[in-house]
C-alpha positions, 0 to 999 in steps of 0.5 A: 857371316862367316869369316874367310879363314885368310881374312880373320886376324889373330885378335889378342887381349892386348889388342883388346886393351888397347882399343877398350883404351882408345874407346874409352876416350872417345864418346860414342856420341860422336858424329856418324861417319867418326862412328862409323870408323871406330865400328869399322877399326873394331871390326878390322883390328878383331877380324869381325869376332864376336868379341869384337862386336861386342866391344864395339856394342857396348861403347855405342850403348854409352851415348844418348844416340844409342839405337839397340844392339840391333842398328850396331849388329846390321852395320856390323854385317855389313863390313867386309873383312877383305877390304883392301884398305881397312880402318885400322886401329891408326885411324881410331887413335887419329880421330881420339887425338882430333877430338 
């Protein structure tokens, strides 16, 4: 999938930190719709990049429900980077309070 260029977000390394941090304090083992919204805030917060996906492959492979990079890529497809209300990194920090 290509993203529209309107729709891609400028993704910096300092974004990065921030969510490898917020990650990092979350298990990814997490139920599947508290998954499903850090792919989804990932996704947002780097504009559907690579290296967003990445990120978000690599704390999924950290837990015992782990299916491949297969099951995290046909989710991540499925994200639509023009959503008019997107899971933001807010959300991300939200459910790493609530745990």
């Amino acid at each position: 999938m290509t993203i529209p260029q309107k729709c891609r977000r400028k993704f910096g390394q300092g974004d990065f930190k921030k969510l490898e941090t917020l990650l990092s304090q979350l298990d990814p083992d997490v139920g599947y719709g508290d998954w499903f919204i850090a792919l989804l805030a990932i996704f947002h917060e780097s504009g559907g990049s690579e290296d967003g996906f990445m990120l978000a492959n690599r704390w999924s492979s950290g837990g015992y429900k782990y299916k491949g990079e297969s099951d995290v890529r046909r989710m991540w497809r499925s994200f639509k980077p023009d959503h008019p209300n997107p899971v933001t990194i807010h959300s991300l920090a939200r459910l790493v309070r609530m745990q």
